[in-house]
C-alpha positions in Angstrom: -34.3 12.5 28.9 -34.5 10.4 31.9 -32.4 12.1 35.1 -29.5 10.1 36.8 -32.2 8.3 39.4 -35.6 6.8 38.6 -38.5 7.1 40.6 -40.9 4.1 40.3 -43.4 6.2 39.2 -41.3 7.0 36.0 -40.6 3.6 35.9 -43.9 2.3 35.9 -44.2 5.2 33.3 -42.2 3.8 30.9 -43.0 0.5 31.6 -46.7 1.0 30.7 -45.5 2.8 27.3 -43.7 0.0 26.8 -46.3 -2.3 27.2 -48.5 -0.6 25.1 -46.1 -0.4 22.3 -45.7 -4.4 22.8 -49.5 -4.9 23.1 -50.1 -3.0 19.9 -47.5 -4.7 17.8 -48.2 -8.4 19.2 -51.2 -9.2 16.3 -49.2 -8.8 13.9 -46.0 -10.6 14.9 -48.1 -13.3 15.7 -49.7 -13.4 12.2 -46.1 -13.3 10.7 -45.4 -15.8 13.2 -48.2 -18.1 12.1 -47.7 -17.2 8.1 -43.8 -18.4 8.6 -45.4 -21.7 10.2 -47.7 -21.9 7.2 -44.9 -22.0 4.5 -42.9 -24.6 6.8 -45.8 -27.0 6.3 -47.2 -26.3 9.5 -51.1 -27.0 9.4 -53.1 -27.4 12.8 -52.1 -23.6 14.1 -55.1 -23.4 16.7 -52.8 -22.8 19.2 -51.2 -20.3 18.1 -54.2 -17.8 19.2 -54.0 -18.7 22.7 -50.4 -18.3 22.7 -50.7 -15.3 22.1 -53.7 -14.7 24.7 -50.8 -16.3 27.1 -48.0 -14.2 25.6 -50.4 -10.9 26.4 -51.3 -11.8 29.7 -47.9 -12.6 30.8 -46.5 -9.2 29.3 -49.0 -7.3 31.3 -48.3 -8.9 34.7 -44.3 -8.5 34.4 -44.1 -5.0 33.1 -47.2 -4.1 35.9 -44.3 -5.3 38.7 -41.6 -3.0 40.2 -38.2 -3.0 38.2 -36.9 -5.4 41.0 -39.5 -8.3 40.6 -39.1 -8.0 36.8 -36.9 -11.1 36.5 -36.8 -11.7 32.4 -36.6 -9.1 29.5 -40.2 -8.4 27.9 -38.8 -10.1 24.9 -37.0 -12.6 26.5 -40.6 -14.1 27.7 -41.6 -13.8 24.3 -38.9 -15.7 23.0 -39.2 -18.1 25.7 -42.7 -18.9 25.2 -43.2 -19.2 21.7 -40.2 -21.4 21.7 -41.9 -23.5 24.6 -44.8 -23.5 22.1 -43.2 -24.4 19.5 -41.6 -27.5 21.2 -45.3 -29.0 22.7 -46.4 -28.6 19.2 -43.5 -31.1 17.3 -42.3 -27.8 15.6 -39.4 -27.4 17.3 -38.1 -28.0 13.3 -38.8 -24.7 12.5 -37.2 -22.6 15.3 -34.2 -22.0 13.3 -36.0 -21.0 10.0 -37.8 -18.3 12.6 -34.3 -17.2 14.2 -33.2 -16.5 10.9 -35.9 -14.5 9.7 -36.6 -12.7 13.4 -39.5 -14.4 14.5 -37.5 -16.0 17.6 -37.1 -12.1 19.2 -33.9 -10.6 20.0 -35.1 -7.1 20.8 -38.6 -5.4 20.2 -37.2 -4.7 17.3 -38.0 -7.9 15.9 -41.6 -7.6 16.9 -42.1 -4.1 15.1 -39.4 -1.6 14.4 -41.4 1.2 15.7 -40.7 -0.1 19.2 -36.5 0.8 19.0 -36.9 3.6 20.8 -39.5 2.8 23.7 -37.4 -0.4 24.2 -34.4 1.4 24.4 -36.5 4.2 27.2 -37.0 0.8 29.4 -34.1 -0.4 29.4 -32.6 2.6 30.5 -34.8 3.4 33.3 -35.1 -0.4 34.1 -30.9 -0.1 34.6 -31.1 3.3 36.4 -33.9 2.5 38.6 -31.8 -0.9 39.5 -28.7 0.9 40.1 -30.8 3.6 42.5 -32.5 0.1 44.5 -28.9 -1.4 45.0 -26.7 1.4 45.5 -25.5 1.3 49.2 -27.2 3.8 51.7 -24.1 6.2 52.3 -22.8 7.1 56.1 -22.0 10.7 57.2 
């Protein structure tokens, strides 16, 4: 259990688990991703493998930053980019299809169940490290 305050060490802990856990489960999103596509009549997918090159690389640099520079949700960048994607590539038809069936990511959860917990683990830190950045410097 994480203590009151976070250190960024523990942070950067977490957020490293975190990204392994995403990193792991990211293959086979994307092939769920790019299977949904398929049965929508999608056809020319070729850029679905460098979004995901893009979605990886971009994962990595946010969760490598302090909690303070890490401006969007892991998942919200996901979401974000494959929607982008999807837009560039006229199949901005099938985003709602993939909301409904979680392909358009709400929380890891969506991505792979297995990553509940650790998502849960960096949000909580992410929150207490915040709250121990902001908090005002107290006077004696």
């Amino acid at each position: 259990m994480l203590s009151e305050e976070v250190t960024q060490e523990e942070f950067n802990a977490i957020s490293a688990a975190f990204l392994a856990g995403l990193l792991a489960a990211i293959p086979s999103y994307f092939a769920r991703l790019e299977a949904e596509l398929v049965r929508e009549g999608e056809v020319d997918l070729d850029w679905l493998q460098q979004l995901q090159n893009r979605v990886e690389a971009e994962l990595s640099t946010l969760l490598s930053r302090p909690a303070e520079a890490q401006q969007e949700p892991p998942v919200g960048l996901i979401r974000r980019l494959v929607i982008e994607e999807l837009s560039q590539h006229d199949c901005a038809d099938s985003t709602a299809t993939l909301q409904r069936r979680g392909l358009l990511p709400a929380s890891a959860v969506d991505i792979d169940t297995d990553l509940g917990p650790t998502h849960l683990a960096w949000g909580v830190a992410k929150a207490r490290r915040m709250r121990v950045l902001t908090q005002e410097p107290t006077t004696s």
